[in-house]
C-alpha positions in Angstrom: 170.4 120.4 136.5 167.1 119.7 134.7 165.6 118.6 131.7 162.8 118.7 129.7 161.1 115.5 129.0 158.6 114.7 126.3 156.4 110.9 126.7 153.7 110.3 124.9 153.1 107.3 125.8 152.2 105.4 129.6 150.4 103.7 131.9 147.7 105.1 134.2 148.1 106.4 137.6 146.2 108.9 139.6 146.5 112.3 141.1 148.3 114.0 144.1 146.8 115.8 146.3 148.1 119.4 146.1 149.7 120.9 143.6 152.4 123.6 144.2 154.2 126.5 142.0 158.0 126.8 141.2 160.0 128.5 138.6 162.0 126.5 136.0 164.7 128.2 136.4 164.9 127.3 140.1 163.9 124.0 141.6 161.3 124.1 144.2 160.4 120.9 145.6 156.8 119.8 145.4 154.8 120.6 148.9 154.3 117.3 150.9 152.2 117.8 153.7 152.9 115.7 157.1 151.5 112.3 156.8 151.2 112.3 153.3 154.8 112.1 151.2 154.0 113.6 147.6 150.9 113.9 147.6 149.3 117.2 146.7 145.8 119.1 146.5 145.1 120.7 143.8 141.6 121.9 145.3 143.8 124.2 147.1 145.7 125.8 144.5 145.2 129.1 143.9 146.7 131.1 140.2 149.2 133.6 141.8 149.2 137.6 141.3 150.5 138.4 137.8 153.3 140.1 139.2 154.7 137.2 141.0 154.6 134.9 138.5 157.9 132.7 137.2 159.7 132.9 134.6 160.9 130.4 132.0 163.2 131.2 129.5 163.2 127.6 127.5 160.3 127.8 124.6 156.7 125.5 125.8 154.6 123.7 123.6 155.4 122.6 120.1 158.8 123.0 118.2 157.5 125.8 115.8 156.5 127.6 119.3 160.2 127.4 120.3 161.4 128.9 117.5 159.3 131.6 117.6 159.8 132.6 121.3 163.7 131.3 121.5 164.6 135.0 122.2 161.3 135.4 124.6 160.5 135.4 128.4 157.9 133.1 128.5 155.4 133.1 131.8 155.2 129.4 133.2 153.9 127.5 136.4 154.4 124.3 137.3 152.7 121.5 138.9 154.7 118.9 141.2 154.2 114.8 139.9 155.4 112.5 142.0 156.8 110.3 139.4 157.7 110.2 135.7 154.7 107.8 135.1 152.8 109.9 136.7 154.0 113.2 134.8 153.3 110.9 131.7 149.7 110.1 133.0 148.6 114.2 133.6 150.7 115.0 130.5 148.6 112.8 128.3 145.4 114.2 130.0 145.9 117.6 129.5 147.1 117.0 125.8 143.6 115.6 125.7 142.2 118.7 126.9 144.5 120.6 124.2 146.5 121.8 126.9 150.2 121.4 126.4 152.9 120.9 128.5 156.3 120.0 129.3 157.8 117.1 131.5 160.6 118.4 133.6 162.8 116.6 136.3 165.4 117.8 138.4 168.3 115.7 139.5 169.2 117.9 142.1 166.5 116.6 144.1 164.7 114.3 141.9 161.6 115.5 141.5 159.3 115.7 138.6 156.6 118.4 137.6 154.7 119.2 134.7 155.1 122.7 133.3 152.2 124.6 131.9 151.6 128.4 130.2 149.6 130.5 132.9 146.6 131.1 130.9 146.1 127.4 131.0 147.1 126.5 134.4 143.6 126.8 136.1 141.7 124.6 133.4 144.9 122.5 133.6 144.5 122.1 137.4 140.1 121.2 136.6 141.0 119.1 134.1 143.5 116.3 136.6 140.3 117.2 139.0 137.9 115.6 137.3 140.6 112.9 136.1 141.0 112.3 139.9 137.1 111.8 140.0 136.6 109.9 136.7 139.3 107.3 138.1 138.5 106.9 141.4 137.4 103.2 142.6 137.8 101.2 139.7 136.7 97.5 140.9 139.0 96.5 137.6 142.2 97.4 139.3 143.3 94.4 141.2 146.8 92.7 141.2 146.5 88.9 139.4 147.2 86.1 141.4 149.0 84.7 138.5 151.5 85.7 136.5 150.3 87.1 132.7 150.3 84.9 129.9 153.5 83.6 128.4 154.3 82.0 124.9 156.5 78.9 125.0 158.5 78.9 122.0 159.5 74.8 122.9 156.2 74.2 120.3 158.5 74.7 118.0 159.7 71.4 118.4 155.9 69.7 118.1 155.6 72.1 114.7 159.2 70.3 113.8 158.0 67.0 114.6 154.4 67.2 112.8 156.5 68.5 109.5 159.0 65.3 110.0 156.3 63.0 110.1 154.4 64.7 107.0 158.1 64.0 105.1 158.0 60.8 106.1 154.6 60.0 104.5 155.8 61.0 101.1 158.3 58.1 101.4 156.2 55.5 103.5 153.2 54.3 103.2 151.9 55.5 107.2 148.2 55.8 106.5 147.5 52.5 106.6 149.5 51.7 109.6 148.2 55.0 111.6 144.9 56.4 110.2 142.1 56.9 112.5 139.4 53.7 111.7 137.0 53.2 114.3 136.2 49.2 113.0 140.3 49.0 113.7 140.2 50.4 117.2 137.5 47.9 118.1 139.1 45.2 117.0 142.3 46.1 119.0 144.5 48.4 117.2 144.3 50.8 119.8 147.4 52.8 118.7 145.3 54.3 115.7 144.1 57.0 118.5 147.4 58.2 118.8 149.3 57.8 115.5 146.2 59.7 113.5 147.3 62.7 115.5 150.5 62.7 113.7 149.0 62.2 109.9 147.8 65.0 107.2 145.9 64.8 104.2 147.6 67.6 101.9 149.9 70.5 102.2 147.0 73.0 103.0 145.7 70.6 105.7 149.2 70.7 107.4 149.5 74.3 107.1 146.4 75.1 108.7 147.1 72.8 111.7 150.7 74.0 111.5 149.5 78.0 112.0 147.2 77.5 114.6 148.9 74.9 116.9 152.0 76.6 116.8 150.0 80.3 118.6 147.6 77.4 120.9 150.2 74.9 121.8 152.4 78.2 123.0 149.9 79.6 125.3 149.4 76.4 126.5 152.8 75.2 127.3 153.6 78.8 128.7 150.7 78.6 130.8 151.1 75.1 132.6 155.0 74.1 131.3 156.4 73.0 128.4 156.2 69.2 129.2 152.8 69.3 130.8 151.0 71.6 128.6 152.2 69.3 126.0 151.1 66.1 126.9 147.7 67.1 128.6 146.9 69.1 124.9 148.1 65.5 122.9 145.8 63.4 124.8 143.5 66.0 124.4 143.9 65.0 120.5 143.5 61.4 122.1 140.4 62.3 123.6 138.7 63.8 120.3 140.1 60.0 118.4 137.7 58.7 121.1 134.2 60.9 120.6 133.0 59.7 117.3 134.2 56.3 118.3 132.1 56.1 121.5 128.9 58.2 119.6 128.9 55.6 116.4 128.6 52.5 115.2 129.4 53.2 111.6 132.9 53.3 110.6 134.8 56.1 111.1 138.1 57.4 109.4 140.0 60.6 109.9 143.5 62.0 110.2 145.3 65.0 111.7 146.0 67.3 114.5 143.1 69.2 114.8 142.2 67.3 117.6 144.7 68.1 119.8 144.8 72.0 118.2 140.8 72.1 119.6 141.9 70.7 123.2 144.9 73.0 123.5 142.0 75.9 122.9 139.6 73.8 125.6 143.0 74.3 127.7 143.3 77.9 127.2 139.8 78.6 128.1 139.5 77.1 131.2 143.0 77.7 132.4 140.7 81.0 134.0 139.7 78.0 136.5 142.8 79.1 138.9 140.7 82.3 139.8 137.8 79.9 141.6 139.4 80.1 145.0 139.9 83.1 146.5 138.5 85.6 144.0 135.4 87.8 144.3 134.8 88.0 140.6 135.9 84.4 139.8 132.2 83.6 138.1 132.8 86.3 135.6 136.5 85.2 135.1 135.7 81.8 134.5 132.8 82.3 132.2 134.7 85.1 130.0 137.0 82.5 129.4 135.1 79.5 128.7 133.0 82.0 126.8 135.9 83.2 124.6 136.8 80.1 124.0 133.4 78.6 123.3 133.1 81.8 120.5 137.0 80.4 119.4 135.5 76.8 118.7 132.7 77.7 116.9 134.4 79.6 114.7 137.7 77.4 114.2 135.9 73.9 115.1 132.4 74.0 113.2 133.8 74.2 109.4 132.1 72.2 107.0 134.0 69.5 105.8 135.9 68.6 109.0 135.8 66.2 111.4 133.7 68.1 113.8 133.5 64.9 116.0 136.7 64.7 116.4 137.4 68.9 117.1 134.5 68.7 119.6 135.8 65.5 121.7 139.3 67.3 121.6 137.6 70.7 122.5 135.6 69.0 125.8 139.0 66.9 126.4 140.7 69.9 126.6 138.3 71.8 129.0 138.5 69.1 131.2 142.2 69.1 131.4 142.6 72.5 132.0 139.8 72.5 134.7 142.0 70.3 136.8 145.1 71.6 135.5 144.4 74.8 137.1 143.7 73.3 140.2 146.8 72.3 141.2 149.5 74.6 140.5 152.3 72.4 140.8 151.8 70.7 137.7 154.1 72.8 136.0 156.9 72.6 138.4 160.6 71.3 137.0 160.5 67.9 137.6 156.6 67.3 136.6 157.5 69.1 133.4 160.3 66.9 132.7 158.6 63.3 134.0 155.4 65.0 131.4 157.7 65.5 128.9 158.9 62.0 128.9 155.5 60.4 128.6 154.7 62.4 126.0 158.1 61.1 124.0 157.0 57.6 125.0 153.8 57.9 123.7 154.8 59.0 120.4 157.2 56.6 119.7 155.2 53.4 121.3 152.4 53.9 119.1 154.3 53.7 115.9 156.6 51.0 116.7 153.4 48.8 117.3 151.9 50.0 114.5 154.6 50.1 112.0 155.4 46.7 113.2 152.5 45.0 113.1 152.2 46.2 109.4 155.3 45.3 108.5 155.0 41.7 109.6 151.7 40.9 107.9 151.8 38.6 105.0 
């Protein structure tokens, strides 16, 4: 039994080695030379004498064809595939070519071929030729050493938790208590570079932190674990707190997330660092990302009107977490994740109990 196939749409693979001829109303399994199982040449193909060629009584090419020829003998030859992705390959290259043709697959003795009119079969058979040639060799195609990216939709949970706190400013007075001011920090209130993270100025300031840490926080928990990612990309946020405290003397005051939104992109763009060992093209891996993710802060980090201290110390925070992230793999194993998790809880909450006590008690 057979049937007619029609995919638009695949992957690329390459070419047999020799292609053979069969009828389609009889199956004739593809020729597989000793040595080499289905491969095929199609150098050595040869268009058969007119009067030996098959016949094919189901309609080629495009529906309005069918109709047309429904009552027709139509002449067709056929060239073995040795897969369906493959058949989907060729099929796409010879539509490119404007040659059409039909998938077929027998389950008799599951085998695939693509089906094509004989005036077309010999610029068919140059056409995969020079596909064969076009494709062959590609330094490109190489198997990653790590699985693709993945989006962790646990950030849902930090999106959740930054929305809670914005509630709870509305009804409590938390700026003063958790602010970013560099004059505090000095003079002991450590907990500012933690609880800032958690404060927003307005509703358009939350929903811009909101949108973009919810797609960077993702990659970054999908790349190195849910717990780890987010705890290396919130002391990240710690990290940019830090810069403009270090760099000045003059007071400083900020508030938001953006600091730990421009270290989870310093994570994503060295998280490339895992390709150092081992690979031959790890220089260009490396510095593609970095590069990317240089192009990323500039655009998302350098806005007038921000704290660009603060992006820039979470940006370089975040490159050097992912750097040594990367560098040892079992960081986002189980029971890391979960131990990661927990210190990132604890470090949430600790903050704000000092500081909402020490507030409170005052005088």
């Amino acid at each position: 039994m057979k049937r007619s196939i029609s995919a638009p749409f695949s992957n690329m693979g390459f070419i047999p080695q020799n292609p053979s001829l069969a009828t389609s109303s009889e199956t004739a399994p593809a020729h597989r030379p000793a040595g080499s199982p289905g491969h095929v040449n199609l150098r050595d193909t040869s268009r058969p004498p007119a009067d030996k060629l098959p016949i094919r009584r189901k309609a080629l090419l495009s529906p309005q064809a069918r109709a047309k020829t429904k009552n027709m003998q139509i002449l067709a030859l056929k060239i073995p595939v040795r897969s369906r992705r493959q058949a989907m390959d060729w099929s796409l290259v010879l539509l490119s070519q404007e040659i059409e043709s039909v998938i077929d697959y027998s389950q008799e003795d599951d085998t695939w071929a693509l089906t094509v009119a004989p005036e077309h079969y010999d610029k068919a058979l140059a056409a995969l030729q020079q596909y064969q040639l076009e494709n062959r060799g590609w330094t490109w195609r190489q198997t990653l050493p790590v699985p693709g990216w993945r989006f962790d939709w646990s950030c849902t949970a930090w999106l959740f938790l930054v929305l809670v706190f914005y509630w709870l400013q509305g009804q409590v007075a938390l700026e003063p208590a958790g602010v970013m001011d560099s004059q505090a920090v000095r003079a002991g209130q450590w907990w500012r570079l933690f609880t800032a993270v958690w404060l927003h100025a307005d509703l358009a300031h939350l929903a811009t932190n909101s949108a973009l840490g919810l797609v960077l926080l993702g990659l970054v928990m999908g790349r190195f674990g849910t717990g780890t990612g987010l705890l290396a990309a919130y002391l990240a946020g710690v990290g940019g707190n830090l810069l403009p405290l270090l760099l000045s003397t003059a007071r400083h005051q900020s508030l938001g997330a953006s600091g730990m939104i421009m270290g989870a992109l310093g994570l994503n763009a060295l998280s490339s660092w895992t390709h150092w060992r081992g690979d031959p093209h790890r220089t260009r891996l490396v510095l593609g990302g970095l590069g990317a993710g240089i192009l990323l802060f500039v655009l998302l980090g350098l806005t007038p009107g921000t704290d660009i201290l603060a992006h820039l110390g979470g940006f370089l925070s975040g490159l050097v977490a992912g750097a040594a992230l990367s560098l040892f793999p079992r960081s986002s194993g189980p029971k890391t994740n979960l131990i990661n998790g927990f210190l990132f809880a604890l470090l949430v909450i600790l903050p704000w109990c000092i500081a909402l006590k020490t507030f409170t008690t005052k005088p």
